[in-house]
HTML snippet that shows the backbone in 3Dmol.js (N, CA, C, O; Angstrom):
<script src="https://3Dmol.org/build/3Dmol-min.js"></script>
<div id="view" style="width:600px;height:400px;position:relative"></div>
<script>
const pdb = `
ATOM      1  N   UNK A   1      -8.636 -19.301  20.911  1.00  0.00           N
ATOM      2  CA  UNK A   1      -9.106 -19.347  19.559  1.00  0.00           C
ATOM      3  C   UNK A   1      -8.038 -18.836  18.604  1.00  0.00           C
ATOM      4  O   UNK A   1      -8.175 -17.971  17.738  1.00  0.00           O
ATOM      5  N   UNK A   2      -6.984 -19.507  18.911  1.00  0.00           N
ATOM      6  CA  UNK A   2      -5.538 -18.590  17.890  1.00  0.00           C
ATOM      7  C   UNK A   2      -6.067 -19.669  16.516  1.00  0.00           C
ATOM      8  O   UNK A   2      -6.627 -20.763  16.588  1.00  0.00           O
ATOM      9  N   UNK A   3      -5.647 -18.889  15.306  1.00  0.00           N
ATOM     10  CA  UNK A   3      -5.074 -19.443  14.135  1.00  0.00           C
ATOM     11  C   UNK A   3      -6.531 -19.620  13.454  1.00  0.00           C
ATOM     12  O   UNK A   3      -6.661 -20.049  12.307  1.00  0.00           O
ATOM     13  N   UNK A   4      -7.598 -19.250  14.270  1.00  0.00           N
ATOM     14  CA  UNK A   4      -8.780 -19.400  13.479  1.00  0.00           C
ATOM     15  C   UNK A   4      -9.209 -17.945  12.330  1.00  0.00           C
ATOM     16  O   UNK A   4      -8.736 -16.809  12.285  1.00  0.00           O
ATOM     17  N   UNK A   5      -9.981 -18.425  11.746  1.00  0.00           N
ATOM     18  CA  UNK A   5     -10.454 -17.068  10.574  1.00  0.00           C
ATOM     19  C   UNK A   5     -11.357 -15.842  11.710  1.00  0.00           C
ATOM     20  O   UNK A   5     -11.609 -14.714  11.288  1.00  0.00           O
ATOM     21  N   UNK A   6     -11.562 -16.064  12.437  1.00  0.00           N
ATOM     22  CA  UNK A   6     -12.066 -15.283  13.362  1.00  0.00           C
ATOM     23  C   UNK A   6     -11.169 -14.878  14.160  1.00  0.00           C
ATOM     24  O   UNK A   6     -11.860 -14.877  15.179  1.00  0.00           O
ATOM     25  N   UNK A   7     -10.339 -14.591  14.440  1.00  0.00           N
ATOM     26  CA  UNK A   7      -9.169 -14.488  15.105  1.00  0.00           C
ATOM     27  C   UNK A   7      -8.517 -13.225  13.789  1.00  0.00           C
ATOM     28  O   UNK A   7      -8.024 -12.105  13.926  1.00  0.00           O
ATOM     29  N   UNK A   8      -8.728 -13.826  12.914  1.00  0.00           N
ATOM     30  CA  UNK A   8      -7.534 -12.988  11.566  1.00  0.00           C
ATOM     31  C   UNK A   8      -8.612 -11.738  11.412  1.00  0.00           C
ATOM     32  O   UNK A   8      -8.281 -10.558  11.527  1.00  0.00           O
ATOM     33  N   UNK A   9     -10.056 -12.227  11.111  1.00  0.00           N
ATOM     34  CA  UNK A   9     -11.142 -11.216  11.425  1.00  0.00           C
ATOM     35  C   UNK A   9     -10.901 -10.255  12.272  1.00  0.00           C
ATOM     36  O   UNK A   9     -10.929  -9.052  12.013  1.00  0.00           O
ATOM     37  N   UNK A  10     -10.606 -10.870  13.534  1.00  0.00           N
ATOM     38  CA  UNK A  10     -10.906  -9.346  14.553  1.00  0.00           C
ATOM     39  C   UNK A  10      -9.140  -8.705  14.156  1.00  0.00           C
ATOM     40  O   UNK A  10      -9.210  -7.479  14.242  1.00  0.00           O
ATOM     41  N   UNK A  11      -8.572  -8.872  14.007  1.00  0.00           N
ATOM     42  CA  UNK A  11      -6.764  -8.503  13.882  1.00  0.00           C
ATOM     43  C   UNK A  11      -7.058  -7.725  12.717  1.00  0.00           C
ATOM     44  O   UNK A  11      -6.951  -6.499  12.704  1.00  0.00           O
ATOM     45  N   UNK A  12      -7.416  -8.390  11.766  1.00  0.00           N
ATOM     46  CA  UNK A  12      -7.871  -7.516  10.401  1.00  0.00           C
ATOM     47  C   UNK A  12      -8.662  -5.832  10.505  1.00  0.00           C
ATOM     48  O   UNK A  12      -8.310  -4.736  10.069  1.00  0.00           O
ATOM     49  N   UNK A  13      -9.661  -6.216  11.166  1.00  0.00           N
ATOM     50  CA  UNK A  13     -10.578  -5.042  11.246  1.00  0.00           C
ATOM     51  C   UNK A  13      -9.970  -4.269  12.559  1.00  0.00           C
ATOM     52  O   UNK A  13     -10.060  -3.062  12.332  1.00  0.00           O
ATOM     53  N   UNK A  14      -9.574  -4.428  13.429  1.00  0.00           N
ATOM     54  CA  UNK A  14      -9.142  -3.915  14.554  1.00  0.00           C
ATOM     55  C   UNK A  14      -7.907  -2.753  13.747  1.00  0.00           C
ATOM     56  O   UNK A  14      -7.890  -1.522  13.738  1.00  0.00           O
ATOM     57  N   UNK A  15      -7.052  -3.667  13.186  1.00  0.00           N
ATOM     58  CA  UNK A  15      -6.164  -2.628  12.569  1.00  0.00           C
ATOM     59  C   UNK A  15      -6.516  -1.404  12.013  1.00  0.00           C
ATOM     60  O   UNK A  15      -5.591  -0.635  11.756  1.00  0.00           O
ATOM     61  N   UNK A  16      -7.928  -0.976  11.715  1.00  0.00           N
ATOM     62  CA  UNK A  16      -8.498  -0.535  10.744  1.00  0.00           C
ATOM     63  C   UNK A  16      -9.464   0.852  11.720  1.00  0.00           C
ATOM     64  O   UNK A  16      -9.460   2.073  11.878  1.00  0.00           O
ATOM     65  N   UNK A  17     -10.073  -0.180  12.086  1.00  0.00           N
ATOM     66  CA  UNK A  17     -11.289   0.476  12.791  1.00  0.00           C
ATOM     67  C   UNK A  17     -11.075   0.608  14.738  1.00  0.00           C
ATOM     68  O   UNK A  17     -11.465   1.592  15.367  1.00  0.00           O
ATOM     69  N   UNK A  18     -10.623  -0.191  15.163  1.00  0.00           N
ATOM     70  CA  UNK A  18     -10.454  -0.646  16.553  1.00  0.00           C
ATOM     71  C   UNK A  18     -10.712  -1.382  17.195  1.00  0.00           C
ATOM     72  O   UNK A  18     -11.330  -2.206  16.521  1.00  0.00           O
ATOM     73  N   UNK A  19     -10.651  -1.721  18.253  1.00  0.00           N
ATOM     74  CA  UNK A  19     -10.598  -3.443  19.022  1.00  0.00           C
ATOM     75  C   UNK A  19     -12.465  -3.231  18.857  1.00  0.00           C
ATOM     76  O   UNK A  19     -13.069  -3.939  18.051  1.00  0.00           O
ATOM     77  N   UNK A  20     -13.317  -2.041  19.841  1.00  0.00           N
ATOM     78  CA  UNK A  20     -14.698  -2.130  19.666  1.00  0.00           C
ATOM     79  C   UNK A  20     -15.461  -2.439  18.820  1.00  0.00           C
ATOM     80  O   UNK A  20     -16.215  -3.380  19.071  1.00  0.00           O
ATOM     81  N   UNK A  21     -15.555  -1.735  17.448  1.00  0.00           N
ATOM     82  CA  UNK A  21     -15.883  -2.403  16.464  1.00  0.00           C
ATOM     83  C   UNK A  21     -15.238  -3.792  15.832  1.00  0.00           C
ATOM     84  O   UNK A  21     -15.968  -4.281  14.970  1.00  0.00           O
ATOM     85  N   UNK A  22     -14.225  -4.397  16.044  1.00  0.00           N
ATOM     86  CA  UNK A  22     -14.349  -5.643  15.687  1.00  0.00           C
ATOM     87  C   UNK A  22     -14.588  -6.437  16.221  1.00  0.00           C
ATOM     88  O   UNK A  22     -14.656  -7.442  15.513  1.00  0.00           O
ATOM     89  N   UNK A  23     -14.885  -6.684  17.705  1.00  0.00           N
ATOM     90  CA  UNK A  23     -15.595  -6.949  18.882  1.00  0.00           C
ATOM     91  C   UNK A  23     -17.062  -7.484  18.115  1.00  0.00           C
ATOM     92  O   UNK A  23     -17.461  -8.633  17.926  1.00  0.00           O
ATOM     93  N   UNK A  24     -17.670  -6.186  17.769  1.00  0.00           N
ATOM     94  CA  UNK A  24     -18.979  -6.204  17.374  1.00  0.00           C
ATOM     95  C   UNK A  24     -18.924  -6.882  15.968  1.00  0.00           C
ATOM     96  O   UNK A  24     -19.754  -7.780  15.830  1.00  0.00           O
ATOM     97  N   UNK A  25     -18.131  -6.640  14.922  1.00  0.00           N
ATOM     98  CA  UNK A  25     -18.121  -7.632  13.655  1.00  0.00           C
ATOM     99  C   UNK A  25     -17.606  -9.006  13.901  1.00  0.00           C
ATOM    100  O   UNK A  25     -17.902  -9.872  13.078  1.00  0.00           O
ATOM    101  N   UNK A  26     -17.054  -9.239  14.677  1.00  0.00           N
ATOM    102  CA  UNK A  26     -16.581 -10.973  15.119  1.00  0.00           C
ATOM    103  C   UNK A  26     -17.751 -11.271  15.845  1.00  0.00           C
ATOM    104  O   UNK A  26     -17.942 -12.484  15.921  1.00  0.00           O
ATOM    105  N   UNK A  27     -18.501 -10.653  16.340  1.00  0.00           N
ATOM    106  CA  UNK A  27     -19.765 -11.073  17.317  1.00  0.00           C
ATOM    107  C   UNK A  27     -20.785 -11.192  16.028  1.00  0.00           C
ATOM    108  O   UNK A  27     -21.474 -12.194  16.218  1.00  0.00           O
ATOM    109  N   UNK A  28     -21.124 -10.589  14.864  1.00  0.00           N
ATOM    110  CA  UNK A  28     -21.901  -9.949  14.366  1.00  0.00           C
ATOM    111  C   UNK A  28     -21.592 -11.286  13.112  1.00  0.00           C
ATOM    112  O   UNK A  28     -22.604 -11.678  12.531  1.00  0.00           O
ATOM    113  N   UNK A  29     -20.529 -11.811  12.802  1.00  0.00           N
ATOM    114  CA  UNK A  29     -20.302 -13.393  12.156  1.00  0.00           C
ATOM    115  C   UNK A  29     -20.103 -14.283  12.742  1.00  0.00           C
ATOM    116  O   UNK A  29     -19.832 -15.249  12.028  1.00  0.00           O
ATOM    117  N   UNK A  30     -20.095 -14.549  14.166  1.00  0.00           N
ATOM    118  CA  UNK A  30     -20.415 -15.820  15.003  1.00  0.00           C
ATOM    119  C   UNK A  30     -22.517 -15.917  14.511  1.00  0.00           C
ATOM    120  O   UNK A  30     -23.358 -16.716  14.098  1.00  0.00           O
ATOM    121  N   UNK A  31     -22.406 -14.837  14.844  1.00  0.00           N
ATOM    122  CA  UNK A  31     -24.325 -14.966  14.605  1.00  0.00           C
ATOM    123  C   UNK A  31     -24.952 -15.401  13.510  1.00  0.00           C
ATOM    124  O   UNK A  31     -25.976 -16.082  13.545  1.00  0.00           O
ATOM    125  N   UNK A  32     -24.226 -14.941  12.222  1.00  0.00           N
ATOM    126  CA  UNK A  32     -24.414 -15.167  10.903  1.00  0.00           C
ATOM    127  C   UNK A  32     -24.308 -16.818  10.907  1.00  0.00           C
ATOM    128  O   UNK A  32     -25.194 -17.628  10.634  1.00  0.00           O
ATOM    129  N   UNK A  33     -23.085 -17.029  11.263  1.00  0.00           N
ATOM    130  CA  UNK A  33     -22.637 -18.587  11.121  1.00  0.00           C
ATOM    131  C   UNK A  33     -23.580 -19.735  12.060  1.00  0.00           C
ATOM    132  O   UNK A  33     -23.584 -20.956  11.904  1.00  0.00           O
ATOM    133  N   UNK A  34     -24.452 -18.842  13.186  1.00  0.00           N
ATOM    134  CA  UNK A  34     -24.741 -20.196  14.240  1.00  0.00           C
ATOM    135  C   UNK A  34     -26.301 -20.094  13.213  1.00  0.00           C
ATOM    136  O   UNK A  34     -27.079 -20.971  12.836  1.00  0.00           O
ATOM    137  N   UNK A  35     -26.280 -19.001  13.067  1.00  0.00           N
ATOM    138  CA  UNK A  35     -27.823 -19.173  11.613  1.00  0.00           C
ATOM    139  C   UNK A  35     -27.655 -19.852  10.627  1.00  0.00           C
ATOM    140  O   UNK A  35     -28.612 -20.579  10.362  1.00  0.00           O
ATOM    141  N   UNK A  36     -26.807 -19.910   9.963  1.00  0.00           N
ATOM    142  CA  UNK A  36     -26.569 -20.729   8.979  1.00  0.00           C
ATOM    143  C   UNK A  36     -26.918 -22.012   8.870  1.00  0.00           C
ATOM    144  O   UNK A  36     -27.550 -22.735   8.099  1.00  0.00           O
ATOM    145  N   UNK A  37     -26.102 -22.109  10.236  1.00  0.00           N
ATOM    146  CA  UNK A  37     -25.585 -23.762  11.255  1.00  0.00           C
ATOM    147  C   UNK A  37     -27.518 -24.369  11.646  1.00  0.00           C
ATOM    148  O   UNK A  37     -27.939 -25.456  11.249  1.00  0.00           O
ATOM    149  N   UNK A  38     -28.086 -23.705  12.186  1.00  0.00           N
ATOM    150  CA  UNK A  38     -29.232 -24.127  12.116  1.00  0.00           C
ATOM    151  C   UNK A  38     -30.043 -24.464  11.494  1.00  0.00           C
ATOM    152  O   UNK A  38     -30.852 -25.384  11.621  1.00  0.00           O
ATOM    153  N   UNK A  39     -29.801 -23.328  10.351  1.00  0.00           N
ATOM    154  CA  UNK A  39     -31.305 -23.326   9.124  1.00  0.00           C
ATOM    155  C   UNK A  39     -30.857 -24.222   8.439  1.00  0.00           C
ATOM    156  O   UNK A  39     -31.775 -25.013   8.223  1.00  0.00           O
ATOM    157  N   UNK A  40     -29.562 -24.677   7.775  1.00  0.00           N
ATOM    158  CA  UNK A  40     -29.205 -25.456   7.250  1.00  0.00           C
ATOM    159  C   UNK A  40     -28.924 -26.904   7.359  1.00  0.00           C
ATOM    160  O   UNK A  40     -28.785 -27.689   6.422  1.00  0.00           O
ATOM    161  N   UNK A  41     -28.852 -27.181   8.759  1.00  0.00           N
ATOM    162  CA  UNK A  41     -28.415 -28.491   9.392  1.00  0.00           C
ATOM    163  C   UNK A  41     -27.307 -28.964   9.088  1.00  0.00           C
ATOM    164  O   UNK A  41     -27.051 -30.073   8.619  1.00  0.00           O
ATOM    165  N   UNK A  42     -26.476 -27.931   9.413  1.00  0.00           N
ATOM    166  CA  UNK A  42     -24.928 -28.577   9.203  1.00  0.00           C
ATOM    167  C   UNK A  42     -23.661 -27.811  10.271  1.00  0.00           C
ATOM    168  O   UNK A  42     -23.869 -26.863  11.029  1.00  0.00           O
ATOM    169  N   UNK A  43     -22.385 -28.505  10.072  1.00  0.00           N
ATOM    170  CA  UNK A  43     -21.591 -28.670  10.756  1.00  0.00           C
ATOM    171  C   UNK A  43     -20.644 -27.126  10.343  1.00  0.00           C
ATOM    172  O   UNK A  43     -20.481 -26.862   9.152  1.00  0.00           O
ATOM    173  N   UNK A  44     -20.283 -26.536  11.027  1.00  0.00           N
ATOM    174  CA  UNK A  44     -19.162 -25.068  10.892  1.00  0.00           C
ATOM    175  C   UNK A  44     -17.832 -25.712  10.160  1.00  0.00           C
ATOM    176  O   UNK A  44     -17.065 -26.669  10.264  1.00  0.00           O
ATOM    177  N   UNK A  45     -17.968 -25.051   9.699  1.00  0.00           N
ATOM    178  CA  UNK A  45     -16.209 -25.752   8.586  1.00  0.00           C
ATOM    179  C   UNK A  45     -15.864 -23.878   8.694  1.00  0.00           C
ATOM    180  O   UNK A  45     -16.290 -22.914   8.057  1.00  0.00           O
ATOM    181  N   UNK A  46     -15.051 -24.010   9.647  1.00  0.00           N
ATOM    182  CA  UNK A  46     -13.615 -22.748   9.723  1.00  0.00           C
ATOM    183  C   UNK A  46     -12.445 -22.817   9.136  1.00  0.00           C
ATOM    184  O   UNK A  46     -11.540 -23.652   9.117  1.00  0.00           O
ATOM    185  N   UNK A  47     -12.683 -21.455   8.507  1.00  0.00           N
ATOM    186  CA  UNK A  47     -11.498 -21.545   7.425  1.00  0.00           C
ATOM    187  C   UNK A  47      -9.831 -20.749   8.431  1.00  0.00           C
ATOM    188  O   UNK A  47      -9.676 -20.011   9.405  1.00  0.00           O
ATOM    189  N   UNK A  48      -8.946 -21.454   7.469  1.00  0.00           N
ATOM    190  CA  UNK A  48      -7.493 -21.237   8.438  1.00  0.00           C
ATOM    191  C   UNK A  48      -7.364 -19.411   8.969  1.00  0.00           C
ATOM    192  O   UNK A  48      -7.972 -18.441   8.517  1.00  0.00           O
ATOM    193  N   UNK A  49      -6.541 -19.469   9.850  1.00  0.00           N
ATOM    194  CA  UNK A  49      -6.411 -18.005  10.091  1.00  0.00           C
ATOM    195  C   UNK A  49      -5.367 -17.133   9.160  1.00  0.00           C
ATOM    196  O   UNK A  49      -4.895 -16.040   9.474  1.00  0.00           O
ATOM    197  N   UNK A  50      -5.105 -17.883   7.908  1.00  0.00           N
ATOM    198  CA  UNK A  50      -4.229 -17.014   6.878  1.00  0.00           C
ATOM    199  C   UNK A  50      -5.618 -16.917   5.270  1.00  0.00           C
ATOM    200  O   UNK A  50      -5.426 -16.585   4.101  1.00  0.00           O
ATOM    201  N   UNK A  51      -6.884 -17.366   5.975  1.00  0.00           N
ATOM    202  CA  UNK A  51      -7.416 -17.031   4.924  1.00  0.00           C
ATOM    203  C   UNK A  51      -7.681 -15.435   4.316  1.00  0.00           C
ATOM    204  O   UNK A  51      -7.534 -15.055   3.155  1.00  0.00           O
ATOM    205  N   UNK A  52      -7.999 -14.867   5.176  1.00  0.00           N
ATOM    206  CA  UNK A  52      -8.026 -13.474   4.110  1.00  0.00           C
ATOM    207  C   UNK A  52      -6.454 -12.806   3.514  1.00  0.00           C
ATOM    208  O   UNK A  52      -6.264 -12.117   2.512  1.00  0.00           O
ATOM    209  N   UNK A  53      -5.436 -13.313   4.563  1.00  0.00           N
ATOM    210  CA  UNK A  53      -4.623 -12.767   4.104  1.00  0.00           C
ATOM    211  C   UNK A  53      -4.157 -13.871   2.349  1.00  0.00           C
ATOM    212  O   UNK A  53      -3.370 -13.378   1.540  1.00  0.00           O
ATOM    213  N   UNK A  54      -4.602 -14.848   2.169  1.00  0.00           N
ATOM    214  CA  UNK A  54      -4.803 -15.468   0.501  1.00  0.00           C
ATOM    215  C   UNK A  54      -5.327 -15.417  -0.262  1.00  0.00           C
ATOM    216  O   UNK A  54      -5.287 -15.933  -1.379  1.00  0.00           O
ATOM    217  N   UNK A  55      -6.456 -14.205   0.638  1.00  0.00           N
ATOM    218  CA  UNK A  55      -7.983 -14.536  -0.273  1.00  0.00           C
ATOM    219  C   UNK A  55      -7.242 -13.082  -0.957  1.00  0.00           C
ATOM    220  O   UNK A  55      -7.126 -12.990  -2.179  1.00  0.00           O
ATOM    221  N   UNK A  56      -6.831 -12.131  -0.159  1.00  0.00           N
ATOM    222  CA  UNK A  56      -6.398 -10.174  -0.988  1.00  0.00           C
ATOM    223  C   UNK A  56      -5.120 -10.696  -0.704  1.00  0.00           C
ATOM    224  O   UNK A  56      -4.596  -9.803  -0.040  1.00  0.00           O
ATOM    225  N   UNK A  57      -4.359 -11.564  -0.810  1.00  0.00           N
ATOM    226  CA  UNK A  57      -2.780 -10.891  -1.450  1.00  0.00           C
ATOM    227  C   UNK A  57      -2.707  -9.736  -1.825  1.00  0.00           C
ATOM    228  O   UNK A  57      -2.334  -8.925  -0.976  1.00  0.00           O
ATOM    229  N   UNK A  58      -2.985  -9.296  -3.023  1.00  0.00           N
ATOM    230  CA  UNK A  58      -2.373  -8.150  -3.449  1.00  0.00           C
ATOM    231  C   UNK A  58      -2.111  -7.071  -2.182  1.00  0.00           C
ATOM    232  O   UNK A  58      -1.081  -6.604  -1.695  1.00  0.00           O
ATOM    233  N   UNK A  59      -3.659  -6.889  -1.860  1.00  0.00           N
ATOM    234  CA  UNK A  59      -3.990  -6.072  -0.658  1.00  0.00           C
ATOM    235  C   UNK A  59      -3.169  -5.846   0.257  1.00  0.00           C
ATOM    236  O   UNK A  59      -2.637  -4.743   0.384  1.00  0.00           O
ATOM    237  N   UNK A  60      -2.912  -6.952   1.118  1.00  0.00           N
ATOM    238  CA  UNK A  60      -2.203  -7.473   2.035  1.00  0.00           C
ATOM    239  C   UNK A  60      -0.482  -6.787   1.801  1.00  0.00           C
ATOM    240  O   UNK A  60       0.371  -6.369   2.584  1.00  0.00           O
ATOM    241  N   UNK A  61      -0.528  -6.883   0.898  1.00  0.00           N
ATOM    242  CA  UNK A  61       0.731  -6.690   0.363  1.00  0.00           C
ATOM    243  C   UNK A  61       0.930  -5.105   0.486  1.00  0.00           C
ATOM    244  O   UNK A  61       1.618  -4.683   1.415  1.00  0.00           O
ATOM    245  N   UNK A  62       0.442  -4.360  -0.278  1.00  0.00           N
ATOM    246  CA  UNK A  62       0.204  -3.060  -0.381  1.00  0.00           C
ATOM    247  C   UNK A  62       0.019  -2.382   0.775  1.00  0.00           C
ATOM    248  O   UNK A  62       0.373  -1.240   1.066  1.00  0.00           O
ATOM    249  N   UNK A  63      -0.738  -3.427   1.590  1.00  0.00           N
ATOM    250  CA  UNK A  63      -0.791  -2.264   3.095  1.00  0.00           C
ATOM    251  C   UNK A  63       0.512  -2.539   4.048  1.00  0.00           C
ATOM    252  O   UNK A  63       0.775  -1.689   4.899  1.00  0.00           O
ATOM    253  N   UNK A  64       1.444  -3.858   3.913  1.00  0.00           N
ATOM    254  CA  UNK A  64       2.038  -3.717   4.405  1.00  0.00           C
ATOM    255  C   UNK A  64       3.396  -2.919   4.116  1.00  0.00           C
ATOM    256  O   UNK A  64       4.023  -2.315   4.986  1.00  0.00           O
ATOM    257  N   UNK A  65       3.801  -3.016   2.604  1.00  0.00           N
ATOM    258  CA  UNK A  65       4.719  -2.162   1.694  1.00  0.00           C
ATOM    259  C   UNK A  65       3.950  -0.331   2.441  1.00  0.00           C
ATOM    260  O   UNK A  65       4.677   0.430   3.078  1.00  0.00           O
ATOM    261  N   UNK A  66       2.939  -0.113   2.243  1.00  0.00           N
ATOM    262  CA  UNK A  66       3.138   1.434   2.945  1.00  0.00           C
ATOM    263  C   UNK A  66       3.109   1.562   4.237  1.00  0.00           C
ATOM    264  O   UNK A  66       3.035   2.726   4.631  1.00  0.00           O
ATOM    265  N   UNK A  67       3.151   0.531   5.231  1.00  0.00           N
ATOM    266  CA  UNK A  67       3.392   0.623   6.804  1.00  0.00           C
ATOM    267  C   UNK A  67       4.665   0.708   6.902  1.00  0.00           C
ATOM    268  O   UNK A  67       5.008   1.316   7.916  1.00  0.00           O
ATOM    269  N   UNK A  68       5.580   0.311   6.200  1.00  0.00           N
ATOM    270  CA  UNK A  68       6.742   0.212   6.036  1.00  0.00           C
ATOM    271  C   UNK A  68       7.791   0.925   5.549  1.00  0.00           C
ATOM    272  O   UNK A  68       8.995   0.835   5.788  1.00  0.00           O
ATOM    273  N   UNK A  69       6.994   1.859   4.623  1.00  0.00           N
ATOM    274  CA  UNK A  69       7.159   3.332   4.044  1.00  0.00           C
ATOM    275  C   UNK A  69       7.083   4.495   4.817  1.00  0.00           C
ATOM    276  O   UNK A  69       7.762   5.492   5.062  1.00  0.00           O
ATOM    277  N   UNK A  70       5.919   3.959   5.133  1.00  0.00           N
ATOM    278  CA  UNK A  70       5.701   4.945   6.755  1.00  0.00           C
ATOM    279  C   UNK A  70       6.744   5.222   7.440  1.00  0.00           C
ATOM    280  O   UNK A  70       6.967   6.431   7.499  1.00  0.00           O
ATOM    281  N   UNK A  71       7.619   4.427   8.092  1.00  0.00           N
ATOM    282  CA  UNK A  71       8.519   4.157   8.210  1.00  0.00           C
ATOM    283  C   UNK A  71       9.758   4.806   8.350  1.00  0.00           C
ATOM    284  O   UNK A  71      10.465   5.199   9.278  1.00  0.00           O
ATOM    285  N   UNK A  72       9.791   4.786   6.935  1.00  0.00           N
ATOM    286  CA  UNK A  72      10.600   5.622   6.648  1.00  0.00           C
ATOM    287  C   UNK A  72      11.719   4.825   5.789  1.00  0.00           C
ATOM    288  O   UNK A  72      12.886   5.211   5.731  1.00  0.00           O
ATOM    289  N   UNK A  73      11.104   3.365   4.954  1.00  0.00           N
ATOM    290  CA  UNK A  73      12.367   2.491   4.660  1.00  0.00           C
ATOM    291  C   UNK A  73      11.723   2.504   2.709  1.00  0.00           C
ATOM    292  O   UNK A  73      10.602   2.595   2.209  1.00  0.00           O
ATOM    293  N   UNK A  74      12.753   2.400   2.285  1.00  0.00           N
ATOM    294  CA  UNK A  74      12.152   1.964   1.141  1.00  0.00           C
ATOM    295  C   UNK A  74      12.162   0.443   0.953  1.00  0.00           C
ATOM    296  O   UNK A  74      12.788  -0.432   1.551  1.00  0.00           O
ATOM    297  N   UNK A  75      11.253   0.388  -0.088  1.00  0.00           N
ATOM    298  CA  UNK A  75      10.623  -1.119   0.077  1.00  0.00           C
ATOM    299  C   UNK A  75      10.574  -1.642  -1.542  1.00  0.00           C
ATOM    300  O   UNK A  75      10.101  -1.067  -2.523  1.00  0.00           O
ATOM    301  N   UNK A  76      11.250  -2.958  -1.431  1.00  0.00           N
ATOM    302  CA  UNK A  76      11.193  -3.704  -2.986  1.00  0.00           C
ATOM    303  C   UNK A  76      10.611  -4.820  -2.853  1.00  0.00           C
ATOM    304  O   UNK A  76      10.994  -5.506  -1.906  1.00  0.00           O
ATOM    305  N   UNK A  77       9.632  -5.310  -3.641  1.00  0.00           N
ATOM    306  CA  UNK A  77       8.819  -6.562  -3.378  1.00  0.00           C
ATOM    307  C   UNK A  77       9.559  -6.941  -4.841  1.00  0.00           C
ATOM    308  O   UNK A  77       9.733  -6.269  -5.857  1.00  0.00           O
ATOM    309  N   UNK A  78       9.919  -8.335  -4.484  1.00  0.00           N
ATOM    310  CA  UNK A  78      10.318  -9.501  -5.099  1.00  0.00           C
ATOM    311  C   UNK A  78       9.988 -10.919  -4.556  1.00  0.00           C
ATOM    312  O   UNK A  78      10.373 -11.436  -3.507  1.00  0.00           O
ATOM    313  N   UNK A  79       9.199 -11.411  -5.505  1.00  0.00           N
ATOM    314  CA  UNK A  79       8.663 -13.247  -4.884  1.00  0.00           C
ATOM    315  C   UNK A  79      10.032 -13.958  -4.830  1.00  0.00           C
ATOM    316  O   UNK A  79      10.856 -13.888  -5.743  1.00  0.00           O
ATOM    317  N   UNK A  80      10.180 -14.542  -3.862  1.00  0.00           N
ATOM    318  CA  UNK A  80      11.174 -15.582  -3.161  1.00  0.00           C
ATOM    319  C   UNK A  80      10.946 -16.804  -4.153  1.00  0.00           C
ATOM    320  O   UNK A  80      11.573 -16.989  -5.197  1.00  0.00           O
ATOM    321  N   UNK A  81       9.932 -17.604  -3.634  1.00  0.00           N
ATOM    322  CA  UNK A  81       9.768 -18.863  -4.597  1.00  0.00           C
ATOM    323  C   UNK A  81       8.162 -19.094  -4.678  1.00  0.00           C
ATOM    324  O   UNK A  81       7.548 -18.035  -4.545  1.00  0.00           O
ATOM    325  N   UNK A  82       7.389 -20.173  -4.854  1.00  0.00           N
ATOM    326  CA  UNK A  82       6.450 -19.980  -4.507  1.00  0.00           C
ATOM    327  C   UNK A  82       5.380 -20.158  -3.561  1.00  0.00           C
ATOM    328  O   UNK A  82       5.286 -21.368  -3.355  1.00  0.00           O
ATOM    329  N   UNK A  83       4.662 -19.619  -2.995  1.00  0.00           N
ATOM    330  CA  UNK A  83       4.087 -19.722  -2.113  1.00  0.00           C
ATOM    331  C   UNK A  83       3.795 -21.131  -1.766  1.00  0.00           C
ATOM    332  O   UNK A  83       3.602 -22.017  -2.598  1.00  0.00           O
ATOM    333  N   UNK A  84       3.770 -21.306  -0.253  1.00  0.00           N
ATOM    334  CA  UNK A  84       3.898 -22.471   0.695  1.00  0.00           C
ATOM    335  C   UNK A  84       2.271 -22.647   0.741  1.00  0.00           C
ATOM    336  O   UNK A  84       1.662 -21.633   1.082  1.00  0.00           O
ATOM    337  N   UNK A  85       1.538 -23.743   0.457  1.00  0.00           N
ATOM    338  CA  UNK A  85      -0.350 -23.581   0.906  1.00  0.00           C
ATOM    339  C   UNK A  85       0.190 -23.345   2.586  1.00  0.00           C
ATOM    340  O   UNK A  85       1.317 -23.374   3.079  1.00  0.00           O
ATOM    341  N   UNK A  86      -1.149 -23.109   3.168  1.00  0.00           N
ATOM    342  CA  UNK A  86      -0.826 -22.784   4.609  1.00  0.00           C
ATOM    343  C   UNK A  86      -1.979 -24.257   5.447  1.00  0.00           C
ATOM    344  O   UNK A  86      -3.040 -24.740   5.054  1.00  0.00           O
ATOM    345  N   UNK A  87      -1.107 -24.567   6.712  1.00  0.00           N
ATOM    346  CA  UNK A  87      -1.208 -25.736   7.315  1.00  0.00           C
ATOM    347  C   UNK A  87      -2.842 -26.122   7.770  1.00  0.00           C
ATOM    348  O   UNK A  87      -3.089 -27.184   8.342  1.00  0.00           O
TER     349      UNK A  87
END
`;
const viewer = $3Dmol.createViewer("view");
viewer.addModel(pdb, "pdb");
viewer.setStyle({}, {cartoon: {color: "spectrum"}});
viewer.zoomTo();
viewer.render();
</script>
């Protein structure tokens, strides 16, 4: 299941909280979604595995600029060109 939004889900929260609890929140939105999928009568449309990281840019950004600080490096954010949509 690489490259899916569930995939970026558990990587996301794992970083955060730990593999167990995101275990249980990736389990805990498969459920949400197969409800959906029923009550609604329709088909799962999965979003890419760079969606949250497009949806909080900023975020994304910020946590990685202080992992990096952490570090021990200093850090300059400057945009290259503009962002590529993702595949």
């Amino acid at each position: 299941m690489r490259g899916t939004s569930l995939t970026a889900q558990f990587r996301r929260i794992a970083a955060r909280r730990g593999k167990q609890r995101a275990i249980v929140a990736v389990g805990h939105s498969i459920l949400v979604s197969v409800y959906h999928m029923l009550a609604e009568e329709r088909d799962d449309a999965d979003l890419s595995g760079h969606f949250f990281d497009e949806r909080e840019r900023a975020l994304v950004q910020r946590r990685l600029v202080r992992r990096l600080e952490h570090l021990g490096l200093q850090v300059t954010v400057a945009p290259t060109q503009a962002p590529t949509p993702a595949a």
